[in-house]
C-alpha positions as CSV (number, residue, x, y, z in Angstrom):
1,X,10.2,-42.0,7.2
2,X,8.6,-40.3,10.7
3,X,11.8,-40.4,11.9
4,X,13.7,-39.2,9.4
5,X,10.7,-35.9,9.2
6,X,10.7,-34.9,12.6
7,X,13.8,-32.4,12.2
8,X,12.0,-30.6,9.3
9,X,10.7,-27.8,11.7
10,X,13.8,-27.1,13.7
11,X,15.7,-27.5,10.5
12,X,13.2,-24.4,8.4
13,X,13.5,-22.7,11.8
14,X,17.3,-22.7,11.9
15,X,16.9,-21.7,8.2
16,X,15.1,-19.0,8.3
17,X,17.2,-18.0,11.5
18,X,20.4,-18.1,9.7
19,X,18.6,-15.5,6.6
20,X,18.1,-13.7,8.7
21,X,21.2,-12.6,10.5
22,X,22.9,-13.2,7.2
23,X,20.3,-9.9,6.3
24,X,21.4,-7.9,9.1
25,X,25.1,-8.7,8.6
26,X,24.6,-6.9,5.2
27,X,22.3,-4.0,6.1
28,X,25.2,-3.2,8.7
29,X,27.5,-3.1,5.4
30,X,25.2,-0.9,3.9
31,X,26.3,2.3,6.0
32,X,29.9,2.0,5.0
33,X,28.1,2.1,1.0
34,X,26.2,4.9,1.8
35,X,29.5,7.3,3.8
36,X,31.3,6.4,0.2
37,X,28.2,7.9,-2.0
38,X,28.0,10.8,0.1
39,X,31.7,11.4,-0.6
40,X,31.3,11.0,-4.4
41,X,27.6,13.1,-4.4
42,X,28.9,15.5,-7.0
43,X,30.0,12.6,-8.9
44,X,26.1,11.7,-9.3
45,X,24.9,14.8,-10.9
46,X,25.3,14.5,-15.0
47,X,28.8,15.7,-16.2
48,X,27.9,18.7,-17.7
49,X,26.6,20.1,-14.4
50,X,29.0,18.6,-12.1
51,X,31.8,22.0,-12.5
52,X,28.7,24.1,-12.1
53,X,27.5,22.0,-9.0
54,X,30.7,22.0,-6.9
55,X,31.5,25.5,-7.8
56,X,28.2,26.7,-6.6
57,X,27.9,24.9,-3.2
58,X,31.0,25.5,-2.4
59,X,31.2,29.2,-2.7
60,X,27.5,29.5,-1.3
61,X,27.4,27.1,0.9
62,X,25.9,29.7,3.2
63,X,23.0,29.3,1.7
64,X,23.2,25.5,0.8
65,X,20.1,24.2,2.3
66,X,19.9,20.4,3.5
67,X,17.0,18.9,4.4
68,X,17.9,15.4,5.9
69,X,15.4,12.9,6.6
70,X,17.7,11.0,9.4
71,X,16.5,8.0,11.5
72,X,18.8,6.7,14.5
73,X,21.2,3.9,13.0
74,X,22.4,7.0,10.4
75,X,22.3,10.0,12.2
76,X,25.8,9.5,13.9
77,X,27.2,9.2,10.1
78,X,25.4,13.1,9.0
79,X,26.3,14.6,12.0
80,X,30.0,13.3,12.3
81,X,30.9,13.9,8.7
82,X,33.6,16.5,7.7
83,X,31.7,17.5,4.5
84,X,34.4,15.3,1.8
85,X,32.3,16.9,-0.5
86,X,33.9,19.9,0.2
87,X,36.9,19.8,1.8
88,X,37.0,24.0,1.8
89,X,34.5,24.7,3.6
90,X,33.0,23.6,6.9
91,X,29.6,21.6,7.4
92,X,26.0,23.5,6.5
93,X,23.0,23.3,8.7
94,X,20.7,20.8,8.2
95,X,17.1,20.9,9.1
96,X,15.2,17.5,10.4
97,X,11.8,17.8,8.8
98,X,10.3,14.1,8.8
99,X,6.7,15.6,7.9
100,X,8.0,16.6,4.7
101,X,10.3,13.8,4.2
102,X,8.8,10.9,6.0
103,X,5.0,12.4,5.2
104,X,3.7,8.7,5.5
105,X,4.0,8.4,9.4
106,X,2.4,11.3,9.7
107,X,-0.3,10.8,7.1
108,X,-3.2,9.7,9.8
109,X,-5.7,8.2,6.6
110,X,-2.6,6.4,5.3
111,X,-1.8,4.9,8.3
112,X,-5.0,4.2,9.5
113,X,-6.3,2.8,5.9
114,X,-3.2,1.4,4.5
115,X,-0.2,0.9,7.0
116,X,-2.7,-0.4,9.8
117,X,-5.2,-2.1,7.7
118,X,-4.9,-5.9,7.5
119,X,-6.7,-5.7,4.2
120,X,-5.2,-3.1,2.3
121,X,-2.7,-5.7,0.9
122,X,-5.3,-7.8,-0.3
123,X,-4.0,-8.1,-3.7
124,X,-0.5,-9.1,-2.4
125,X,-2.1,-11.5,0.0
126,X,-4.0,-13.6,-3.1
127,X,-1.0,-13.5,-4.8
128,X,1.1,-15.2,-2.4
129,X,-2.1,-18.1,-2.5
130,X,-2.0,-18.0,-6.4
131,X,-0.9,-20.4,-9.0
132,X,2.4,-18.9,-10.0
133,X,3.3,-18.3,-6.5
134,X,2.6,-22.0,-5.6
135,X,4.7,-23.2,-8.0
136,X,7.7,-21.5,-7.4
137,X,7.1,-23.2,-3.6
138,X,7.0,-26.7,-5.2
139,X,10.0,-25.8,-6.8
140,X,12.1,-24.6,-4.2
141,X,10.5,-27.4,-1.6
142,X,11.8,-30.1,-4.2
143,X,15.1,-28.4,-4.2
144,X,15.8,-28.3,0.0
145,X,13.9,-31.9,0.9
146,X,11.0,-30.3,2.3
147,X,7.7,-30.6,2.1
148,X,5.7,-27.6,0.8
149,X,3.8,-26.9,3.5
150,X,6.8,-26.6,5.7
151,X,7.9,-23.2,3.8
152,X,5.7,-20.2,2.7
153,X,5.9,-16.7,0.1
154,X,7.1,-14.9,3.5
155,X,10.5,-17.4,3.8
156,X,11.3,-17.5,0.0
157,X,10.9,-13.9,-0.4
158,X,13.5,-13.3,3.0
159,X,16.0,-16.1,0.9
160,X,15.4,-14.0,-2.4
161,X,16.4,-10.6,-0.8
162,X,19.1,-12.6,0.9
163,X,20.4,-13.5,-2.8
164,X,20.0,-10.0,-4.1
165,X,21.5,-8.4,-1.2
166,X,24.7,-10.1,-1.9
167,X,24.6,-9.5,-5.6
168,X,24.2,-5.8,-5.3
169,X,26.6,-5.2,-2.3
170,X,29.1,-7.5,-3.0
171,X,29.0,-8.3,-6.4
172,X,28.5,-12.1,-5.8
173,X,26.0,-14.6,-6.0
174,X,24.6,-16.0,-3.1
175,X,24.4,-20.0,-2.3
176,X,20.5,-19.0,-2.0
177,X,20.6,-17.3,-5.9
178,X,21.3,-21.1,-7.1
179,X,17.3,-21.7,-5.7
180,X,15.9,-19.5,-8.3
181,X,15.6,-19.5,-11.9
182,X,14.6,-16.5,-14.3
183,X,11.1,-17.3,-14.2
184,X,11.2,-17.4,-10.4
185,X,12.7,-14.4,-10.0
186,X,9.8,-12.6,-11.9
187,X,7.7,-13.8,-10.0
188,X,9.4,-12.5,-6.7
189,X,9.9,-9.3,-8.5
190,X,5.8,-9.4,-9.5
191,X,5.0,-10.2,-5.9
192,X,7.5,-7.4,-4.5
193,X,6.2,-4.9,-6.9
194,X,2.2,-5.2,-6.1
195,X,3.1,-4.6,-2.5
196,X,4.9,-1.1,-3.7
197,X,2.2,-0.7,-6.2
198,X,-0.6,-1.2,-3.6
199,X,1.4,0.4,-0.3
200,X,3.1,3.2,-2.0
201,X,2.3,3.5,-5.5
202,X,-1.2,4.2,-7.9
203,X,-2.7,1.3,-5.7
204,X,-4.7,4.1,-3.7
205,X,-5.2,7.5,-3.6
206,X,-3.9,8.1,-0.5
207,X,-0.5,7.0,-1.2
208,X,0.1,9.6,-3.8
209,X,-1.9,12.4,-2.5
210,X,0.2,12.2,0.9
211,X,3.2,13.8,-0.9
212,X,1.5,16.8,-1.6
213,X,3.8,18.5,1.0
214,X,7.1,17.6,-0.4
215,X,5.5,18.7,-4.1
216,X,4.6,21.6,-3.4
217,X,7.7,22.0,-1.2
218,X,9.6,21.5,-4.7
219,X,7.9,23.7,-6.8
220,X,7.9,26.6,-4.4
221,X,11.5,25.9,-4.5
222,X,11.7,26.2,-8.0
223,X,9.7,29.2,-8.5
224,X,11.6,30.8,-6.0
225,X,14.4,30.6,-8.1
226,X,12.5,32.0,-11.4
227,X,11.5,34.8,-8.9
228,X,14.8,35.5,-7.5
229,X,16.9,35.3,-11.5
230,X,13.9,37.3,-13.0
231,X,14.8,39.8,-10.7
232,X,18.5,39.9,-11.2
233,X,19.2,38.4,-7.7
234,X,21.4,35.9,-6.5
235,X,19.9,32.7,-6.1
236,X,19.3,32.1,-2.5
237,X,19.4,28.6,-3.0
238,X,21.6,27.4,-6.0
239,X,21.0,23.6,-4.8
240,X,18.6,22.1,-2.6
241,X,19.4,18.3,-1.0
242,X,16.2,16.0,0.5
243,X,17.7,12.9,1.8
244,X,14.6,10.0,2.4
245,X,13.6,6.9,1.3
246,X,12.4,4.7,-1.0
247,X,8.9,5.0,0.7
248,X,9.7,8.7,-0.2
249,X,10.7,8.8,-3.9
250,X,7.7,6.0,-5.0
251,X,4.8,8.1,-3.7
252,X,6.0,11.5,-5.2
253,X,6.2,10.2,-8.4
254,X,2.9,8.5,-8.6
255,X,1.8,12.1,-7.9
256,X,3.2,13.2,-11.1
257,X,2.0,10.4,-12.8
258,X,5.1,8.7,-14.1
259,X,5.4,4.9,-14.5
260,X,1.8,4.7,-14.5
261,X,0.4,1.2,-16.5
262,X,-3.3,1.8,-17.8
263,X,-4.0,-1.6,-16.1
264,X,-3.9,-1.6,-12.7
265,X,-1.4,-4.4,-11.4
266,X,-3.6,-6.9,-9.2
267,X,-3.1,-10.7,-8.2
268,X,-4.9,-12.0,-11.1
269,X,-2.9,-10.4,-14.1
270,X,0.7,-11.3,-13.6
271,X,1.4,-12.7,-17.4
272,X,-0.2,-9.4,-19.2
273,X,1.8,-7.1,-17.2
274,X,5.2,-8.3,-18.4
275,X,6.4,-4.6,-20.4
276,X,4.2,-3.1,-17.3
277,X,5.6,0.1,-16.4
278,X,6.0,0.2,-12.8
279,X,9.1,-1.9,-11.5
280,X,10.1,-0.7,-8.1
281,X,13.6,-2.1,-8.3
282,X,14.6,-0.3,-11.6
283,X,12.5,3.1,-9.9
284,X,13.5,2.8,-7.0
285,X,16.9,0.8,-6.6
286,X,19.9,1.4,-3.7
287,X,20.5,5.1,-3.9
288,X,17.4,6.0,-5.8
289,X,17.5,9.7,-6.5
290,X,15.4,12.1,-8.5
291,X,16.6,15.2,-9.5
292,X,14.4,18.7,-10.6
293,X,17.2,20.6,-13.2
294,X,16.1,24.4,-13.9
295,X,17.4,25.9,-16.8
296,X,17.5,29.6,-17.6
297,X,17.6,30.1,-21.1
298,X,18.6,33.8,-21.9
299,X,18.2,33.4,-25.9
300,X,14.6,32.1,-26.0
301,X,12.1,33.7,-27.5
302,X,9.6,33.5,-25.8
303,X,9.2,34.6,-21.8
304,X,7.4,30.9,-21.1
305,X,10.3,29.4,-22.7
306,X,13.1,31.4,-21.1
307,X,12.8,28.6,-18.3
308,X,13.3,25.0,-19.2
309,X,13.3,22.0,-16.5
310,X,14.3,18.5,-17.0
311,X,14.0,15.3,-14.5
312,X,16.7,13.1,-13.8
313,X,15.9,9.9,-11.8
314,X,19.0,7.7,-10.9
315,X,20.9,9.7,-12.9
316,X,19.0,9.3,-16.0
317,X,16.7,11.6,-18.3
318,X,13.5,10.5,-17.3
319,X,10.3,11.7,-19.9
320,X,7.4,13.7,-18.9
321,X,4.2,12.2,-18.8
322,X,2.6,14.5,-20.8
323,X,4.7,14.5,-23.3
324,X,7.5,11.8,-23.2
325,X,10.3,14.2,-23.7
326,X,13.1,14.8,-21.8
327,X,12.7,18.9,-21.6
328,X,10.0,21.0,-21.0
329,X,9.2,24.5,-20.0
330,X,8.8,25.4,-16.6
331,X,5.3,26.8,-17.0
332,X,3.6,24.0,-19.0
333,X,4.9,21.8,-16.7
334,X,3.4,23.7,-13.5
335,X,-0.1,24.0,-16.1
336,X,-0.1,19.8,-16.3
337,X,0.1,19.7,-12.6
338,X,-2.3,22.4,-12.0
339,X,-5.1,20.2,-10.7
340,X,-2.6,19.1,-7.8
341,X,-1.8,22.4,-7.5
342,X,-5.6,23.8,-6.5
343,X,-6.6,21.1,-4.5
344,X,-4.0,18.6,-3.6
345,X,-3.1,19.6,0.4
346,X,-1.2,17.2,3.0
347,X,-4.2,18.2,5.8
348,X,-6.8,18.1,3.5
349,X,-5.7,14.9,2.6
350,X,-4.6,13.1,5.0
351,X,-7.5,14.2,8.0
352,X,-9.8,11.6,9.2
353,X,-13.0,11.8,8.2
354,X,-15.6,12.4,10.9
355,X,-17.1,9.1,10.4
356,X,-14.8,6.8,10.5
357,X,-16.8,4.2,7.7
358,X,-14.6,4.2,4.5
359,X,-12.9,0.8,3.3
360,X,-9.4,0.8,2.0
361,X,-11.5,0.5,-1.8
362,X,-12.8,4.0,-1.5
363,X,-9.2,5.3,-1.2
């Protein structure tokens, strides 16, 4: 039996070796994905706005403004493009702005508290050492020969991601999908969502509260554009594009309060959040977008309903918090998110305080 152990380790190390290239073989085919999404961008917006859409960036493209979030591996892909969206017109400026876009790296309480604290993740941590966790270990142990303490949460999260990967960019299932069962994978997904839920989500404060920038960015935006139509102007900016991340999106809409469970998600409550409310994959998926949709309505009948604004995230109607429908006006929504409008600031927030003594739990 010792000798037939001995190549455990440099078999889990060639393992974890191979998942890992086989990762980075498939982010690499991500890019190609993402050229093909830019091409069909109008295609994303809802039917009955598409003809408006490419009718009105393309004749005002002048004043199309695009506000790309861009790190080095994609940059070449912007920058090189031809504009297929439309072929009539040559490329718009863009402006780099990773302070509005990529607020989080420059959020000095989030880093500091969060990103470089070894114990802001402690729910995440205990759930890795917890009971459901373990036993999707045994599990996957018994199924590759190996003893359990040869393989950790860390390696069978990199083999799920591996499986997934393949499903969503290629349509097939992965040799590694035929490790996990249903009851696994909700696991996985439970482990995978406390770290967004903790990192970028209602977890802390600080999350949330560092996107103040780009929400007040948006609604400036916005009532620019109720300025500029109340005043019979053209609209200076028919369509506004922010290109970011996940790590953008999740924070943003914790702000607004959407997806919000009324029990916190923690280690120790995996079986009562089953209908909880905040999945990252299904908010944030590939391609995640969130779209703000101003409508002018000429025939209302009242001046705080001549303006009506829906939310579209991933290309579905997505309900207001405060009321759970899919329209509201323009100034009841600002009055429900008047409280981060008076004293929600990205300095305020995110400066140090002078006395550096506050835990990660006070955020």
């Amino acid at each position: 039996m010792n000798n037939r152990s001995k190549p455990l380790v440099p078999r889990l190390s060639r393992l974890l070796f191979d998942l890992l290239v086989e990762i980075k073989n498939l982010t690499l085919r991500i890019l190609p994905i993402g050229v093909e999404w830019e091409k069909l961008l109008p295609e994303q917006v809802p039917k009955k706005l598409q003809s408006s859409f490419v009718l009105r960036t393309t004749f005002r493209l002048n004043r199309f403004l695009l506000n790309l979030e861009i790190i080095e591996y994609s940059r070449s892909i912007f920058i090189c493009h031809n504009c297929p969206c439309f072929p009539d017109v040559g490329c718009a400026q863009y402006v780099i702005n990773d302070e509005l876009m990529r607020f989080f790296d420059h959020c000095p309480k989030f880093l500091t508290y969060i990103e470089e604290n070894d114990t802001a993740m402690h729910q995440v941590d205990a759930f890795k050492e917890g009971p459901e966790m373990r036993r999707v270990l045994k599990k996957i142990a018994s199924a590759l020969h190996l003893p359990v303490k040869n393989i950790n949460a860390d390696l069978i999260q990199v083999a799920f991601f591996t499986c997934s990967f393949e499903l969503a960019i290629k349509n097939e299932n992965s040799p590694w999908c035929s490790l996990f069962e249903e009851e696994d994978s909700k696991v996985l997904e439970y482990l995978n969502d406390l770290k967004q839920y903790w990192k970028r989500g209602y977890g802390y404060d600080i999350n949330s509260r560092s996107s103040c920038g780009l929400f007040h960015y948006i609604f400036k935006s916005l009532d620019q554009a109720v300025s500029e139509s109340n005043s019979s102007q053209l609209i200076s900016s028919p369509v506004i594009l922010q290109f970011g991340h996940a790590e953008t999106l999740q924070p943003l809409l914790a702000l607004m309060g959407l997806f919000k469970d009324e029990e916190p998600l923690d280690a120790n409550n995996f079986a009562r959040q089953t209908h909880r409310k905040f999945r990252s994959g299904r908010i944030v998926p590939y391609a995640a977008n969130l779209l703000f949709v101003l409508y002018h309505c000429e025939t209302a009948s009242t001046s705080e309903e001549k303006y009506q604004i829906q939310l579209l995230l991933n290309e579905k109607l997505l309900p207001f918090p405060h009321s759970e429908k899919n329209v509201s006006s323009y100034q009841e929504l600002k009055e429900q998110y008047s409280s981060i409008f008076q004293s929600c600031y990205f300095k305020d927030e995110c400066e140090l305080p002078v006395i550096n003594k506050t835990s990660a739990h006070e955020l």
